[in-house]
N, CA, C and O atoms as a printed pandas DataFrame, in Angstrom:
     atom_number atom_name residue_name chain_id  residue_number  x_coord  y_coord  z_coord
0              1         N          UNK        A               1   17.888   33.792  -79.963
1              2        CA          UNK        A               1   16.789   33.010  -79.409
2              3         C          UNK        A               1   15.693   33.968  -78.931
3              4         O          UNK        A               1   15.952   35.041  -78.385
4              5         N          UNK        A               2   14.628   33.585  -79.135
5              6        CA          UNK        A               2   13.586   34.810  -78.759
6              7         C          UNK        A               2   12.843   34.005  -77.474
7              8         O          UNK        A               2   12.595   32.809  -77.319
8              9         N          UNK        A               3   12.674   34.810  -76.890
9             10        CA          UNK        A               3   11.870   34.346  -75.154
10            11         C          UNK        A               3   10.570   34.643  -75.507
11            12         O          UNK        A               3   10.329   35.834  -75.698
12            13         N          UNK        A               4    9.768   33.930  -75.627
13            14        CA          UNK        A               4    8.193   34.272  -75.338
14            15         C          UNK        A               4    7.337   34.035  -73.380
15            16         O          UNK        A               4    7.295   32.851  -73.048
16            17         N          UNK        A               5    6.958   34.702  -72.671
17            18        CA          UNK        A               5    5.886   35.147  -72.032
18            19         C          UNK        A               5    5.021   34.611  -71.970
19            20         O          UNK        A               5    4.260   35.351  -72.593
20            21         N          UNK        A               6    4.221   33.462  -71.546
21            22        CA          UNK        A               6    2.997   32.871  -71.708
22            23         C          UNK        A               6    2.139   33.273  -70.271
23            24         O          UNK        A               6    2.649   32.621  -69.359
24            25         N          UNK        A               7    1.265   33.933  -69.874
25            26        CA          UNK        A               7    0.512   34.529  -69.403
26            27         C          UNK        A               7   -0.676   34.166  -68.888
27            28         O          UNK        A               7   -1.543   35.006  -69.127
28            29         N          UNK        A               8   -1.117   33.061  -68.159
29            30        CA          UNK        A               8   -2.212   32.177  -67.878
30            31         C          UNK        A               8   -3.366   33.469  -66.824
31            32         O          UNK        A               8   -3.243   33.332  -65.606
32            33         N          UNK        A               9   -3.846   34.007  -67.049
33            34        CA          UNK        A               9   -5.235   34.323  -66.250
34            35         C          UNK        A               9   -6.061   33.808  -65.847
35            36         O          UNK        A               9   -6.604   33.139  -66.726
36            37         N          UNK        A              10   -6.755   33.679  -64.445
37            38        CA          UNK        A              10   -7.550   33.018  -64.023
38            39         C          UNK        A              10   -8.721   34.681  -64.023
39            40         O          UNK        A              10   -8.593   35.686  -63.323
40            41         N          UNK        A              11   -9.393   34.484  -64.704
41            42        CA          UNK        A              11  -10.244   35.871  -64.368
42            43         C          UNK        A              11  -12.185   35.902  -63.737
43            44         O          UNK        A              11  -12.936   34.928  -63.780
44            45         N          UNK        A              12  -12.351   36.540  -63.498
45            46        CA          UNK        A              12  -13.967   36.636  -63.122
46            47         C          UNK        A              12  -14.711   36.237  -64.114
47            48         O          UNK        A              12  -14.362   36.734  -65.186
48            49         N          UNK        A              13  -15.836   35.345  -64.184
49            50        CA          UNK        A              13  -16.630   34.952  -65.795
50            51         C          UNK        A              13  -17.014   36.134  -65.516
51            52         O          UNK        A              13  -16.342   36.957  -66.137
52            53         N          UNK        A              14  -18.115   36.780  -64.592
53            54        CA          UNK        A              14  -18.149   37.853  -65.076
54            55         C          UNK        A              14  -17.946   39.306  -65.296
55            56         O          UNK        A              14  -18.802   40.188  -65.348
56            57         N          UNK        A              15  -16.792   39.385  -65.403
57            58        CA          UNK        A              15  -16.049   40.259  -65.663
58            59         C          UNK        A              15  -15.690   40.251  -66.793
59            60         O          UNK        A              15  -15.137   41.310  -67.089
60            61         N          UNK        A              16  -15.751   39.419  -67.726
61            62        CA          UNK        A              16  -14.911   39.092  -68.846
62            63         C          UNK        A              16  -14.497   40.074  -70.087
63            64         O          UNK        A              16  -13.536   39.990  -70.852
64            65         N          UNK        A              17  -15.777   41.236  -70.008
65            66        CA          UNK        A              17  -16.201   42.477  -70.973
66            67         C          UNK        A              17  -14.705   43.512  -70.071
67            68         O          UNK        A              17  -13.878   44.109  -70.760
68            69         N          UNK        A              18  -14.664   43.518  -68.984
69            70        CA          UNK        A              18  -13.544   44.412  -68.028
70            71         C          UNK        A              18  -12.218   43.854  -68.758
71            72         O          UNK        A              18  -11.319   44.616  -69.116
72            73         N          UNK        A              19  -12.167   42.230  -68.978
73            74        CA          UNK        A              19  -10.744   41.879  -69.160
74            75         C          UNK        A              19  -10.616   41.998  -70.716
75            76         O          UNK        A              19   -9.551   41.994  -71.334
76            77         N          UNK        A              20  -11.576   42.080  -71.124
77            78        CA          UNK        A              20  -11.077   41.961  -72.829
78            79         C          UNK        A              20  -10.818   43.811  -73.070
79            80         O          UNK        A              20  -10.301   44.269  -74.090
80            81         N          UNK        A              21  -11.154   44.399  -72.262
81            82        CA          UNK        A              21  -10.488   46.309  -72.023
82            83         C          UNK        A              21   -9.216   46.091  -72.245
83            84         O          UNK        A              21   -8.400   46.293  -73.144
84            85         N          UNK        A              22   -9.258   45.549  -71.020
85            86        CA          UNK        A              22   -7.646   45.534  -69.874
86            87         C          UNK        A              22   -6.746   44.727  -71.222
87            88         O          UNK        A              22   -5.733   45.274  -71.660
88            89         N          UNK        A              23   -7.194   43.508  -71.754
89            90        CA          UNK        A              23   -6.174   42.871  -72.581
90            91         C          UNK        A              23   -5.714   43.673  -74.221
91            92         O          UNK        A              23   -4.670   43.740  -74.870
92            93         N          UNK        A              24   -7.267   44.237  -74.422
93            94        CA          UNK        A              24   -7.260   45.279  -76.141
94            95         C          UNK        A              24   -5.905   46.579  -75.455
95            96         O          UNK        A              24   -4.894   46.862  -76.097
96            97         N          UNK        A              25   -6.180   47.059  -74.341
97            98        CA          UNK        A              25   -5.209   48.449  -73.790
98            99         C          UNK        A              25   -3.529   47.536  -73.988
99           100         O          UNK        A              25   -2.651   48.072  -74.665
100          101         N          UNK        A              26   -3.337   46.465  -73.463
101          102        CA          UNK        A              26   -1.943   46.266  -74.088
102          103         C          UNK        A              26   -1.596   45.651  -75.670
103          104         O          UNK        A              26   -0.618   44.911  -75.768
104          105         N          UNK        A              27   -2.051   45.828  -76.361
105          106        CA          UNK        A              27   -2.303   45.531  -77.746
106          107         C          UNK        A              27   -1.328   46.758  -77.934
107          108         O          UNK        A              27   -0.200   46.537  -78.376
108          109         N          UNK        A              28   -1.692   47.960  -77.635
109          110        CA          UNK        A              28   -0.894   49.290  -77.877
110          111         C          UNK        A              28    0.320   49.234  -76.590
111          112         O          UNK        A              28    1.470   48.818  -76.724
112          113         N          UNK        A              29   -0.083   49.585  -75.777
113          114        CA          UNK        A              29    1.163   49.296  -74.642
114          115         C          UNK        A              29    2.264   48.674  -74.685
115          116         O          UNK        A              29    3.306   49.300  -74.488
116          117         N          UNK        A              30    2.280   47.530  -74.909
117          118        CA          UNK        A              30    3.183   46.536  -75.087
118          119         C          UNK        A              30    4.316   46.580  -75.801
119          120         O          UNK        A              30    5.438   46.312  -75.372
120          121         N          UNK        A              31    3.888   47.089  -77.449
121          122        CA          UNK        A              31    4.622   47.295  -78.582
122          123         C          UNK        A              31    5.269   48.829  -78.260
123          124         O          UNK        A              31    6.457   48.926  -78.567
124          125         N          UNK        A              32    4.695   49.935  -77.731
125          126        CA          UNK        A              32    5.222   50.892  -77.548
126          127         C          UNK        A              32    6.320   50.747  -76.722
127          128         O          UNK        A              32    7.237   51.358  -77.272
128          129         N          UNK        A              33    6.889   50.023  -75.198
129          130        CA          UNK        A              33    7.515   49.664  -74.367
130          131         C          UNK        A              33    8.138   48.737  -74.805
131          132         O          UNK        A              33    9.136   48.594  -74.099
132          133         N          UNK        A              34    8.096   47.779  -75.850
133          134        CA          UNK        A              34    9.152   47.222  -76.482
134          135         C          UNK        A              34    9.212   45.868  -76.469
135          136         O          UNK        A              34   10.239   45.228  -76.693
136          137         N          UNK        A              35    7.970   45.330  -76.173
137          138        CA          UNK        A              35    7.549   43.699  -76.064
138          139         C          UNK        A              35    6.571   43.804  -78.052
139          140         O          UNK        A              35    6.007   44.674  -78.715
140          141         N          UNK        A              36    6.928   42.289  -78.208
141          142        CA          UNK        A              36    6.290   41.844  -79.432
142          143         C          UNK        A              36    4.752   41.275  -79.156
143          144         O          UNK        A              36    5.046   40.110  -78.889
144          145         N          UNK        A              37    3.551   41.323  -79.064
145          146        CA          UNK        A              37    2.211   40.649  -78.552
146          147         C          UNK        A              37    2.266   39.729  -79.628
147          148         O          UNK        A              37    2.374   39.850  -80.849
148          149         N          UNK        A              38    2.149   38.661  -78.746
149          150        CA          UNK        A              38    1.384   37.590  -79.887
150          151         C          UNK        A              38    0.158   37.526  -80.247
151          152         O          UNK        A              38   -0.386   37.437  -81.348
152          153         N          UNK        A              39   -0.300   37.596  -78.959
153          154        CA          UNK        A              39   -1.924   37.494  -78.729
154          155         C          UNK        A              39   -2.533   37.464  -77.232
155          156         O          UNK        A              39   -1.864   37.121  -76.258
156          157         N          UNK        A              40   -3.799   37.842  -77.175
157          158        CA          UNK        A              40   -4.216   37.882  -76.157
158          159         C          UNK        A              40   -5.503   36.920  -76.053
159          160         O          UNK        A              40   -6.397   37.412  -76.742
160          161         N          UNK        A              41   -5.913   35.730  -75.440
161          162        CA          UNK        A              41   -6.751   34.939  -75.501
162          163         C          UNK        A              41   -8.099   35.126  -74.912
163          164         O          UNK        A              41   -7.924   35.866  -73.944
164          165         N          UNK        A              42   -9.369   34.825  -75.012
165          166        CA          UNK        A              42  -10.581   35.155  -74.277
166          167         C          UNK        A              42  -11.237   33.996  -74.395
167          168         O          UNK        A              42  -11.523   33.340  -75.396
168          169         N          UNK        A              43  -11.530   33.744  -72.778
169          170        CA          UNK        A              43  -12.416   32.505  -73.165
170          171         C          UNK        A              43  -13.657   32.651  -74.309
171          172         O          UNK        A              43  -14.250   33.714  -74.493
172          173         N          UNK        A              44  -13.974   31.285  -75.116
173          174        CA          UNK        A              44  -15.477   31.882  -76.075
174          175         C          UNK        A              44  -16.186   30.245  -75.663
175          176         O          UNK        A              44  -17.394   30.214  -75.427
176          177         N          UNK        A              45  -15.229   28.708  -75.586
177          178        CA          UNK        A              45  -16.369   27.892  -75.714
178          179         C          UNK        A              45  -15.995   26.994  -74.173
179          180         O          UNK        A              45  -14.808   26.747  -73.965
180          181         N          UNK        A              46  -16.824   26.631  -73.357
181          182        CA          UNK        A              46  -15.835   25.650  -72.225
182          183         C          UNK        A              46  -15.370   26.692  -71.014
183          184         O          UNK        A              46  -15.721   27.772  -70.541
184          185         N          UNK        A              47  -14.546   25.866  -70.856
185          186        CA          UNK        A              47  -14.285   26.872  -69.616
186          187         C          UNK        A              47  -14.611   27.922  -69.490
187          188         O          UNK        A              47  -14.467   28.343  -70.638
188          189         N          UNK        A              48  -15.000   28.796  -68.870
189          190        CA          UNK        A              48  -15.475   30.693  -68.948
190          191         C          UNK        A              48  -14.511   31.641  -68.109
191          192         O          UNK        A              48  -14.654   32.844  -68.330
192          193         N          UNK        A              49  -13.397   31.208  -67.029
193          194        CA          UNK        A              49  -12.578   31.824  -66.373
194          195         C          UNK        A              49  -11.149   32.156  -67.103
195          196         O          UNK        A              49  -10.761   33.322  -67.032
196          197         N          UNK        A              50  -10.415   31.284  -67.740
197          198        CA          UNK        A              50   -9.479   31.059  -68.513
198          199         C          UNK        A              50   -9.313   31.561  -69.702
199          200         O          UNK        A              50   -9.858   31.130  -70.719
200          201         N          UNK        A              51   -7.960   33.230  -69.591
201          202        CA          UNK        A              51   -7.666   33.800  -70.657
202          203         C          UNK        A              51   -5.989   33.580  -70.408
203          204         O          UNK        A              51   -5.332   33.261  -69.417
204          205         N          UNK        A              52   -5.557   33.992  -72.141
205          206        CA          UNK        A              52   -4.009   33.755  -72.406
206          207         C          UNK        A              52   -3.427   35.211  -72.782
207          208         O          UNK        A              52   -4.092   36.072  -73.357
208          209         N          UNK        A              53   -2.389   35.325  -72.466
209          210        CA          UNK        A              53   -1.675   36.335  -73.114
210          211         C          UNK        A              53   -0.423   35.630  -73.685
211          212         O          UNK        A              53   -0.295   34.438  -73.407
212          213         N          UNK        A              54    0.389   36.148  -74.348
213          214        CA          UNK        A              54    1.720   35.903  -74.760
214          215         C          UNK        A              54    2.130   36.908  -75.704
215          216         O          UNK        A              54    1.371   37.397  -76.541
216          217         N          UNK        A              55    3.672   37.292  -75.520
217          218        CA          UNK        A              55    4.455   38.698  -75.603
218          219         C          UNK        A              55    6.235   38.037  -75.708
219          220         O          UNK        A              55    6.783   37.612  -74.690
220          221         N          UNK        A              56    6.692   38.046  -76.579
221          222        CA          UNK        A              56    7.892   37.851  -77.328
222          223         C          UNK        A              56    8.828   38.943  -77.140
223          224         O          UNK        A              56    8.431   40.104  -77.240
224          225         N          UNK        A              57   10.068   38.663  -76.869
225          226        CA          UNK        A              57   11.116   39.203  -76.682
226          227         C          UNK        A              57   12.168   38.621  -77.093
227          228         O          UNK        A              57   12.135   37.395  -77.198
228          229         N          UNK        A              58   13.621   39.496  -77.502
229          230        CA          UNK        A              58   14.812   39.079  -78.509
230          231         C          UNK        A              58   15.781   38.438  -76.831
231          232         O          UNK        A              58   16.911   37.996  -77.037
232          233         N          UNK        A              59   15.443   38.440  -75.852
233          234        CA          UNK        A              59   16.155   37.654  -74.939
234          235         C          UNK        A              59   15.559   38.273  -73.283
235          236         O          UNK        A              59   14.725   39.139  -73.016
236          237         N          UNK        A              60   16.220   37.587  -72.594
237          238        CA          UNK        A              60   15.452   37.951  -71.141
238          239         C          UNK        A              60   16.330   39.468  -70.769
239          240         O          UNK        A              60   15.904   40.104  -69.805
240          241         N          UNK        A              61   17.443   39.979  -71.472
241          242        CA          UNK        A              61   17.786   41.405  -71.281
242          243         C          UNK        A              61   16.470   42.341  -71.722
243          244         O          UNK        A              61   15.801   42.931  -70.874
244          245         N          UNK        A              62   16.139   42.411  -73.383
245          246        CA          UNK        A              62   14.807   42.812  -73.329
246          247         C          UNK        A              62   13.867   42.623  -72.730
247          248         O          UNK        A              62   13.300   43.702  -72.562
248          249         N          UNK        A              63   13.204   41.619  -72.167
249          250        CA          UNK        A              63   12.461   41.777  -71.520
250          251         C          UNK        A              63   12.293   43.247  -70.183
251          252         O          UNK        A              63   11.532   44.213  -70.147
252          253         N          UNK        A              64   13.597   42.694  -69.080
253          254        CA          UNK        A              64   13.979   43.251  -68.644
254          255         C          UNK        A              64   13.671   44.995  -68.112
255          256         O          UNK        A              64   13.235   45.567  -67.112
256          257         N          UNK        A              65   14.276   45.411  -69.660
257          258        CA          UNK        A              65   14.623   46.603  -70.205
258          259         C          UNK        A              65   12.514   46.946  -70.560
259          260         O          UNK        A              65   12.034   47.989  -70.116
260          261         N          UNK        A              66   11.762   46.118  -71.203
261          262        CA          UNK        A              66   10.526   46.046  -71.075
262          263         C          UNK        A              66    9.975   46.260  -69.749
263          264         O          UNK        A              66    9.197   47.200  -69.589
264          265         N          UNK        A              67   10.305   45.444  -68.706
265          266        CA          UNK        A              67    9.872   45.713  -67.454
266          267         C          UNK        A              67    9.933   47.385  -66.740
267          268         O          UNK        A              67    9.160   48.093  -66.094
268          269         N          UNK        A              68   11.244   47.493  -67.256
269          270        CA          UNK        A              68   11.575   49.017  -66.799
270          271         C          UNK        A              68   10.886   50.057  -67.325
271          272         O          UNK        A              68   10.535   51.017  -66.638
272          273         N          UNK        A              69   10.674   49.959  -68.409
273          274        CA          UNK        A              69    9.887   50.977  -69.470
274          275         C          UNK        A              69    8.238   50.851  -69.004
275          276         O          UNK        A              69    7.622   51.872  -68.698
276          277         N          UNK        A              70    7.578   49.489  -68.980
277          278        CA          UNK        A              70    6.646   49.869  -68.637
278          279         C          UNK        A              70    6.049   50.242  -67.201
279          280         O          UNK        A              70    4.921   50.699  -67.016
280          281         N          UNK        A              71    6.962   49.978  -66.259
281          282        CA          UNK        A              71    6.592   50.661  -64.972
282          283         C          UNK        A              71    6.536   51.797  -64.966
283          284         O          UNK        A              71    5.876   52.339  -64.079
284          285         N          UNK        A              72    7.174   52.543  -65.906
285          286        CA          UNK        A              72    7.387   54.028  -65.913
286          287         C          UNK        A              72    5.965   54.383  -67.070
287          288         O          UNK        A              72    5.470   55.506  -66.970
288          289         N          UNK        A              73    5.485   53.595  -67.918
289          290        CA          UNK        A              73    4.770   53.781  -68.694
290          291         C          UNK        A              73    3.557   54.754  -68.093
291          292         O          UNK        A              73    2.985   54.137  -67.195
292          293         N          UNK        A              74    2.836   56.403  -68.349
293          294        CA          UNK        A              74    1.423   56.242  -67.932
294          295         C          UNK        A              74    0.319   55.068  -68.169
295          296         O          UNK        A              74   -0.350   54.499  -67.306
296          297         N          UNK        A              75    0.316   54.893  -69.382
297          298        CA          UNK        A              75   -1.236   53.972  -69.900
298          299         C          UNK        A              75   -0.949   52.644  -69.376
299          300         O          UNK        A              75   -1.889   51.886  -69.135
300          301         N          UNK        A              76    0.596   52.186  -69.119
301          302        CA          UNK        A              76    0.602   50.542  -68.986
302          303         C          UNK        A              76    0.583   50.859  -67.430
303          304         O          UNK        A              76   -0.027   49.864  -67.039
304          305         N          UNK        A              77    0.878   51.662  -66.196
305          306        CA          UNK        A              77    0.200   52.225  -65.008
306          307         C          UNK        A              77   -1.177   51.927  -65.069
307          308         O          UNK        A              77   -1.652   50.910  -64.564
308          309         N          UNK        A              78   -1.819   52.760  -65.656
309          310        CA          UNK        A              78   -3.309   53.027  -65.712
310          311         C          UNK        A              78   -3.942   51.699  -65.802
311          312         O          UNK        A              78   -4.724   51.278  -64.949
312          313         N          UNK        A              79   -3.534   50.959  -67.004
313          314        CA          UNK        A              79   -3.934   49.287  -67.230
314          315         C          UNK        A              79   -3.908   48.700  -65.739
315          316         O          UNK        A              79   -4.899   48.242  -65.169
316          317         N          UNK        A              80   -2.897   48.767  -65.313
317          318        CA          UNK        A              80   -2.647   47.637  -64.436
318          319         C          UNK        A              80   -3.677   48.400  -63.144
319          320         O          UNK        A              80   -4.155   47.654  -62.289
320          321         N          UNK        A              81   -3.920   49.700  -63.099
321          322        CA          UNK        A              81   -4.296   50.570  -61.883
322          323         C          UNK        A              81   -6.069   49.871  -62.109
323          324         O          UNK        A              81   -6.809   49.557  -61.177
324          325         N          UNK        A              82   -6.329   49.793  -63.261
325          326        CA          UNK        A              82   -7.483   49.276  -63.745
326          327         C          UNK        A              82   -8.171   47.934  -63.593
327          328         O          UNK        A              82   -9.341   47.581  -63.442
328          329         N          UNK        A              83   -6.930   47.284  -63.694
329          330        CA          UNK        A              83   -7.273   45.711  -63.356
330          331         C          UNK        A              83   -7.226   45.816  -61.556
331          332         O          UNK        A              83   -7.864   44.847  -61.143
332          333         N          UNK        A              84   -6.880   46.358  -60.789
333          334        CA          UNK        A              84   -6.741   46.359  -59.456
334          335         C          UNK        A              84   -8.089   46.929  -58.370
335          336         O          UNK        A              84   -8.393   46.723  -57.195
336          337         N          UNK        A              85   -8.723   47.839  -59.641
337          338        CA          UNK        A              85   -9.396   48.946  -58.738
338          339         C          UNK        A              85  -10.634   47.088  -59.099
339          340         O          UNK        A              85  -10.942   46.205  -58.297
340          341         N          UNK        A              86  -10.983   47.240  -60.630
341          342        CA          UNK        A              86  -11.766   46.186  -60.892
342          343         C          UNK        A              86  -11.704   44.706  -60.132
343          344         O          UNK        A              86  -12.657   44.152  -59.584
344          345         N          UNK        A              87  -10.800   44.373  -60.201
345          346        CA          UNK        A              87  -10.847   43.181  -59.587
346          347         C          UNK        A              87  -10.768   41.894  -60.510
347          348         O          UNK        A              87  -10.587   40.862  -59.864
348          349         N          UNK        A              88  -10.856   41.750  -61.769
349          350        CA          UNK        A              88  -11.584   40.426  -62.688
350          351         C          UNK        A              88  -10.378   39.875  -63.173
351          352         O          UNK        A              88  -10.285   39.522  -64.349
352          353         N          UNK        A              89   -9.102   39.732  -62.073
353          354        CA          UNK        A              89   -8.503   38.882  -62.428
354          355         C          UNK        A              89   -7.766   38.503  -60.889
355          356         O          UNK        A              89   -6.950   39.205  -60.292
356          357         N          UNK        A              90   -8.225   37.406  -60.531
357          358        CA          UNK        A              90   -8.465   36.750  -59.840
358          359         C          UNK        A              90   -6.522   35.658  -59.445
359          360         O          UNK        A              90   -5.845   35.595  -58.419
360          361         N          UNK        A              91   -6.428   35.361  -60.112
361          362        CA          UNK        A              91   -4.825   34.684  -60.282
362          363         C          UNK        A              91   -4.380   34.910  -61.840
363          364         O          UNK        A              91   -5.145   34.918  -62.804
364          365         N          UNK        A              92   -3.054   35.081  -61.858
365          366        CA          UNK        A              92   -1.869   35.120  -63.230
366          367         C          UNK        A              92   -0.807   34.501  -62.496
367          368         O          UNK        A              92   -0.483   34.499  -61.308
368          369         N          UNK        A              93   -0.202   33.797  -63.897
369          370        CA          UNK        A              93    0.717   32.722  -63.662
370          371         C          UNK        A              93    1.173   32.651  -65.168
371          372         O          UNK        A              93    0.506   32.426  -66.178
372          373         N          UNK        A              94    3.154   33.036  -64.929
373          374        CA          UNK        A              94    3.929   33.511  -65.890
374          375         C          UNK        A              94    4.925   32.622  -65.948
375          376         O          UNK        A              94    5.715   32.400  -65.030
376          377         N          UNK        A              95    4.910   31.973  -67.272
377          378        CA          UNK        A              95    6.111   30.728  -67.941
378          379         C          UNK        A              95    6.853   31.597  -69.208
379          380         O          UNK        A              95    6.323   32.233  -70.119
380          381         N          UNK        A              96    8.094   31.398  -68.941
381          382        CA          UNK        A              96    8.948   31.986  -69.786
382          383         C          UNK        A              96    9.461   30.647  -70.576
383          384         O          UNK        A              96    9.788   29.652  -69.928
384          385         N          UNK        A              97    9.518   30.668  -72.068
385          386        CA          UNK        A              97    9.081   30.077  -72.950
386          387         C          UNK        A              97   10.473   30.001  -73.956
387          388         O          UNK        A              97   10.868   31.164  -74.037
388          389         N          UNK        A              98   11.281   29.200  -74.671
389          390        CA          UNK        A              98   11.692   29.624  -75.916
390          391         C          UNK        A              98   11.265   28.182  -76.823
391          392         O          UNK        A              98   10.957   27.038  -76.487
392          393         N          UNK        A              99   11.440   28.976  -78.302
393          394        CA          UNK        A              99   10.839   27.851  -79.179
394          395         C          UNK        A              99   11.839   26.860  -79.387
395          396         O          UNK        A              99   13.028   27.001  -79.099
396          397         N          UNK        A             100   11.203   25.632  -80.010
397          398        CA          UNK        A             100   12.294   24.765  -80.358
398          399         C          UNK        A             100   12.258   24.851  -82.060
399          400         O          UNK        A             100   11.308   24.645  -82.816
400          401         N          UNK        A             101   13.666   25.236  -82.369
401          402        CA          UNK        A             101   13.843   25.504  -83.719
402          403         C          UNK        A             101   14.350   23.833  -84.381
403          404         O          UNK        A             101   14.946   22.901  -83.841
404          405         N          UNK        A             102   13.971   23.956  -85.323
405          406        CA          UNK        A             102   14.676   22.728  -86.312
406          407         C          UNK        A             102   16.308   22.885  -86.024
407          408         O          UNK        A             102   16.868   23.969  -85.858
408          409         N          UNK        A             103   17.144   21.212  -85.993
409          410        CA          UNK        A             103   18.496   21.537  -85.951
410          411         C          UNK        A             103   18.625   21.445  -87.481
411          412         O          UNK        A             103   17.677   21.209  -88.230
412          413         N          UNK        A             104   20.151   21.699  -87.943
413          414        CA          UNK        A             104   20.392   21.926  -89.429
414          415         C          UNK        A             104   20.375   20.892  -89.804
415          416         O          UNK        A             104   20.914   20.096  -89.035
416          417         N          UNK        A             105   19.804   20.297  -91.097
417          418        CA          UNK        A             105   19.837   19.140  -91.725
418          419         C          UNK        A             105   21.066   19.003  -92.189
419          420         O          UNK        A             105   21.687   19.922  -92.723
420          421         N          UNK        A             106   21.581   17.637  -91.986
421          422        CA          UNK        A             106   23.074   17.395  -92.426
422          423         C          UNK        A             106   23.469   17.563  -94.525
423          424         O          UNK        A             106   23.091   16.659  -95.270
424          425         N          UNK        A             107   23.864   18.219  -94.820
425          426        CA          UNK        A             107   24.073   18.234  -96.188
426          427         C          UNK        A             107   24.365   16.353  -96.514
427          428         O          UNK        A             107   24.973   15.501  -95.865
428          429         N          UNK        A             108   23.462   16.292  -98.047
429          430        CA          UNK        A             108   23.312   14.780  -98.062
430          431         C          UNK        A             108   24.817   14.287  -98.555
431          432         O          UNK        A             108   25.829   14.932  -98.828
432          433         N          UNK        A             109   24.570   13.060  -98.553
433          434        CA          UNK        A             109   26.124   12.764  -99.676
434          435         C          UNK        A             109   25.579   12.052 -100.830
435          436         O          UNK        A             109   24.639   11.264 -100.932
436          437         N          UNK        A             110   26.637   12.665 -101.904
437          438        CA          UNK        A             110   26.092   12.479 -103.031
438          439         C          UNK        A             110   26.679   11.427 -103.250
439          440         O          UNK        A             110   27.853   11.622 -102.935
440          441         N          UNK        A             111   26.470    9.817 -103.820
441          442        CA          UNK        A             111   27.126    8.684 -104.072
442          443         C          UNK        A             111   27.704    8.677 -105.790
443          444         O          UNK        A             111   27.190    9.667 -106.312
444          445         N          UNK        A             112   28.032    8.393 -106.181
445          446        CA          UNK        A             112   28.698    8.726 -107.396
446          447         C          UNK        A             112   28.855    7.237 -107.882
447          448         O          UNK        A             112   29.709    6.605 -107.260
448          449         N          UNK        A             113   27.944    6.305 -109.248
449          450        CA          UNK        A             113   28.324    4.872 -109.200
450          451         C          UNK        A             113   29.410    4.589 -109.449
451          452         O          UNK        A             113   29.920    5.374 -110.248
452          453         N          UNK        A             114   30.486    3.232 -108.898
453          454        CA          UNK        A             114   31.243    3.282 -110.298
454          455         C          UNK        A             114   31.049    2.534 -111.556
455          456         O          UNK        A             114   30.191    1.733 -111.928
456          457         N          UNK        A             115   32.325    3.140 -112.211
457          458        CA          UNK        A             115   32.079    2.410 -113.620
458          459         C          UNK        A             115   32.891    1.696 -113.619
459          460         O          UNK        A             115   33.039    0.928 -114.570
C-alpha cells in the first residue's frame, strides 16, 4: 500500500515567487532522502494564498525513515531554515492519504448450453 502526504499551505500572496523557491528546492530534496514527489501546487487562477504539495511513500515506516534522513539533510535544513527566516508560509496542514485500489473482479462463469 503506498501512503501519500497531502500538504495544504496557506502561504503569503505575496510571497508566492519565495514559495515556488522553497517548493522547486524539494523537487531535488525529497527524492534524494527517499520520498516519491508527486507534485507541488501554486496558486495561478482564484484563490492566491493556497498551494499543494504531495510526496508518496511505500508505507508509514518509510516515511518515517524519510523524516530521519531529512532532518539530517543540509539542503532540506536550509529549505526549511529558508521558509522560516522568510516567512510566506503562514499555516501547513498534513493528511496522510492511501489510494483506493480496484477490488479483484470475480472470474466470470462460463455457462455452457445444454443439448
Amino acid at each position: 500500500m503506498t501512503l501519500t502526504v497531502f500538504i495544504r499551505y496557506q502561504i503569503d500572496p505575496f510571497q508566492r515567487d519565495a514559495f515556488e523557491q522553497y517548493a522547486r528546492a524539494w523537487l531535488t530534496i525529497i527524492p534524494a532522502c527517499g520520498g516519491t514527489v508527486v507534485g507541488y501546487w501554486m496558486p495561478h487562477e482564484g484563490t492566491n494564498r493556497v498551494a499543494f504539495g504531495l510526496i508518496s511513500f511505500d508505507s508509514l515506516a518509510a516515511y518515517e525513515g524519510y523524516r530521519a534522513r531529512l532532518k539530517a539533510d543540509v539542503a532540506g535544513r536550509a529549505n526549511f531554515a529558508f521558509a522560516e527566516e522568510r516567512r510566506f508560509i503562514v499555516a501547513e496542514e498534513r493528511t496522510f492519504l492511501r489510494q483506493v485500489e480496484a477490488a479483484a473482479a470475480p472470474m466470470p462463469t462460463v455457462v455452457t448450453p445444454e443439448r
